[in-house]
LOLUM-564741 format. One record per residue (C-alpha): residue in three letters; x, y, z. Coordinates in Angstrom, 2 decimals, decimal comma, always signed. Example, Ala and Ser with C-alpha at 12.3 -4.5 7.8 and 13.67 -1.06 7.14 Angstrom:
! residues 2
NODE vodren      px      py      pz
NODE    ALA  +12,30   -4,50   +7,80
NODE    SER  +13,67   -1,06   +7,14
END
This chain:
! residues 94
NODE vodren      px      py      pz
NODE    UNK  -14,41  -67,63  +16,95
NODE    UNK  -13,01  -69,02  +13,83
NODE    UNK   -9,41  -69,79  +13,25
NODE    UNK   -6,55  -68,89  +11,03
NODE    UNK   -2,97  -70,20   +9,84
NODE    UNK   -0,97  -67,82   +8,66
NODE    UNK   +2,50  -68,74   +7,48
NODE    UNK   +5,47  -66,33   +6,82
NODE    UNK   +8,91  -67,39   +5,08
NODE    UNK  +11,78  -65,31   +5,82
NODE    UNK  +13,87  -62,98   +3,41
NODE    UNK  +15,83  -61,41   +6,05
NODE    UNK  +19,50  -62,88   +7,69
NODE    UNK  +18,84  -64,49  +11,29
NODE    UNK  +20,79  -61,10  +12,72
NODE    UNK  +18,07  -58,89  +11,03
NODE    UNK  +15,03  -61,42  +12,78
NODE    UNK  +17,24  -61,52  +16,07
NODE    UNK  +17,57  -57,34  +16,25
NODE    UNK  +13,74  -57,49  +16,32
NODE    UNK  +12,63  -60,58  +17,84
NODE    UNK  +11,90  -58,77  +21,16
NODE    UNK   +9,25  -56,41  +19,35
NODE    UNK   +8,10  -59,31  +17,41
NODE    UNK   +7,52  -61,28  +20,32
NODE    UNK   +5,79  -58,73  +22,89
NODE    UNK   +3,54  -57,75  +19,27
NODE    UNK   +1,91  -61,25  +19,17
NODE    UNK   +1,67  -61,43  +22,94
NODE    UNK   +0,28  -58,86  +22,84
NODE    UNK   -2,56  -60,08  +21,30
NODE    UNK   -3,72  -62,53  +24,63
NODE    UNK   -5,77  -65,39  +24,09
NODE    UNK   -6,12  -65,05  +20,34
NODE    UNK   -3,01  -66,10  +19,65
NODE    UNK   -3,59  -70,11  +19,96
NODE    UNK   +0,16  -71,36  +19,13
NODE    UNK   +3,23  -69,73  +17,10
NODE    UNK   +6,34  -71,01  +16,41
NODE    UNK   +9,61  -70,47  +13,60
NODE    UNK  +10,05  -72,89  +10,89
NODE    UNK  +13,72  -74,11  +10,40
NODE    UNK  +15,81  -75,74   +7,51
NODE    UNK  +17,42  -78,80   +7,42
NODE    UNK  +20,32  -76,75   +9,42
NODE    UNK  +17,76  -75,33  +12,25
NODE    UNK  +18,61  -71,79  +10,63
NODE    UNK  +15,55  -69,60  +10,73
NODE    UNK  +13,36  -70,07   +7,71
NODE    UNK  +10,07  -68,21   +8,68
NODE    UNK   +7,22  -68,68  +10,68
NODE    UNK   +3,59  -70,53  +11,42
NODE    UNK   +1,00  -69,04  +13,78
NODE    UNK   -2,78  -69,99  +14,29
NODE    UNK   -4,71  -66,85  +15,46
NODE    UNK   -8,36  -66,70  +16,45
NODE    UNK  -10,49  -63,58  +14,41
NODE    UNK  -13,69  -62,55  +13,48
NODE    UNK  -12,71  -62,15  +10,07
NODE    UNK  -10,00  -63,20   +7,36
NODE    UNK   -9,55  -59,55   +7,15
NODE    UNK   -8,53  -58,98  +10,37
NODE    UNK   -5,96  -61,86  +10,69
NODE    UNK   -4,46  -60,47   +7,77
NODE    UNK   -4,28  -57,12   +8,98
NODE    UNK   -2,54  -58,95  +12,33
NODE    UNK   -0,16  -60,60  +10,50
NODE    UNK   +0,93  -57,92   +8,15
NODE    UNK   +1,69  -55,98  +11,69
NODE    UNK   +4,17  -57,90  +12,98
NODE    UNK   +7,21  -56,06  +13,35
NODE    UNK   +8,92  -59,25  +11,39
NODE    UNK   +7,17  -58,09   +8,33
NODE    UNK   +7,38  -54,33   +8,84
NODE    UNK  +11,27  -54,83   +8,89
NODE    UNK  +10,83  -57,02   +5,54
NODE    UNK  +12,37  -59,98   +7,78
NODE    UNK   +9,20  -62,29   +6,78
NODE    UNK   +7,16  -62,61   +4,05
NODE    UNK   +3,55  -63,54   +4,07
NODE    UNK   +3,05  -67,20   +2,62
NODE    UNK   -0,82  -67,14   +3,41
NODE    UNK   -2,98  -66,67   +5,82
NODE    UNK   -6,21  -69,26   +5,47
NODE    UNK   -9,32  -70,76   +7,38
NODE    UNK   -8,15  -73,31   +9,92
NODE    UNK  -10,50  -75,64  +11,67
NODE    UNK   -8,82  -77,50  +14,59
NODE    UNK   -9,86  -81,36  +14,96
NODE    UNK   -7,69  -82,27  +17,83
NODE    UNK   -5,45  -80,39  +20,45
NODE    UNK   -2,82  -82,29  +22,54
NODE    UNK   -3,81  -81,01  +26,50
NODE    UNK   -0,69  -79,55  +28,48
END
């Protein structure tokens, strides 16, 4: 199954993304083993500054429609950067 990055900046105050993190977290969970990784991006001051996830899908379509469902973006907390083909070389084993 091919794989996407999708990348989301944020618009909203770290109190707005910490009111919904629990939704936010339990929506890409909820998604099993197609979520590969995800992960916030932080400033220079570790603030919040959005978000990077690489999803497995069938389609561009449909990791689009997953990432304009998380709760994050529903809220306006995030905005969606891009979401793009993403072929992974190399994986570090656990």
């Amino acid at each position: 199954m091919p794989h996407f990055l999708i990348e989301y900046g944020q618009k909203g105050s770290d109190e707005d993304r910490e009111r919904h993190r629990a939704d936010h977290i339990a929506y890409r969970k909820g998604e099993g083993d197609r979520l590969v990784m995800a992960g916030a991006l932080l400033d220079e001051a570790g603030a919040g500054a959005g978000s990077v996830v690489l999803y497995e899908a069938d389609t561009l379509a449909e990791a689009t429609r997953f990432a304009e469902g998380d709760p994050m973006m529903i809220h306006n907390i995030f905005t969606l950067s891009s979401v793009r083909p993403f072929r992974v070389a190399a994986i570090k084993a656990p």
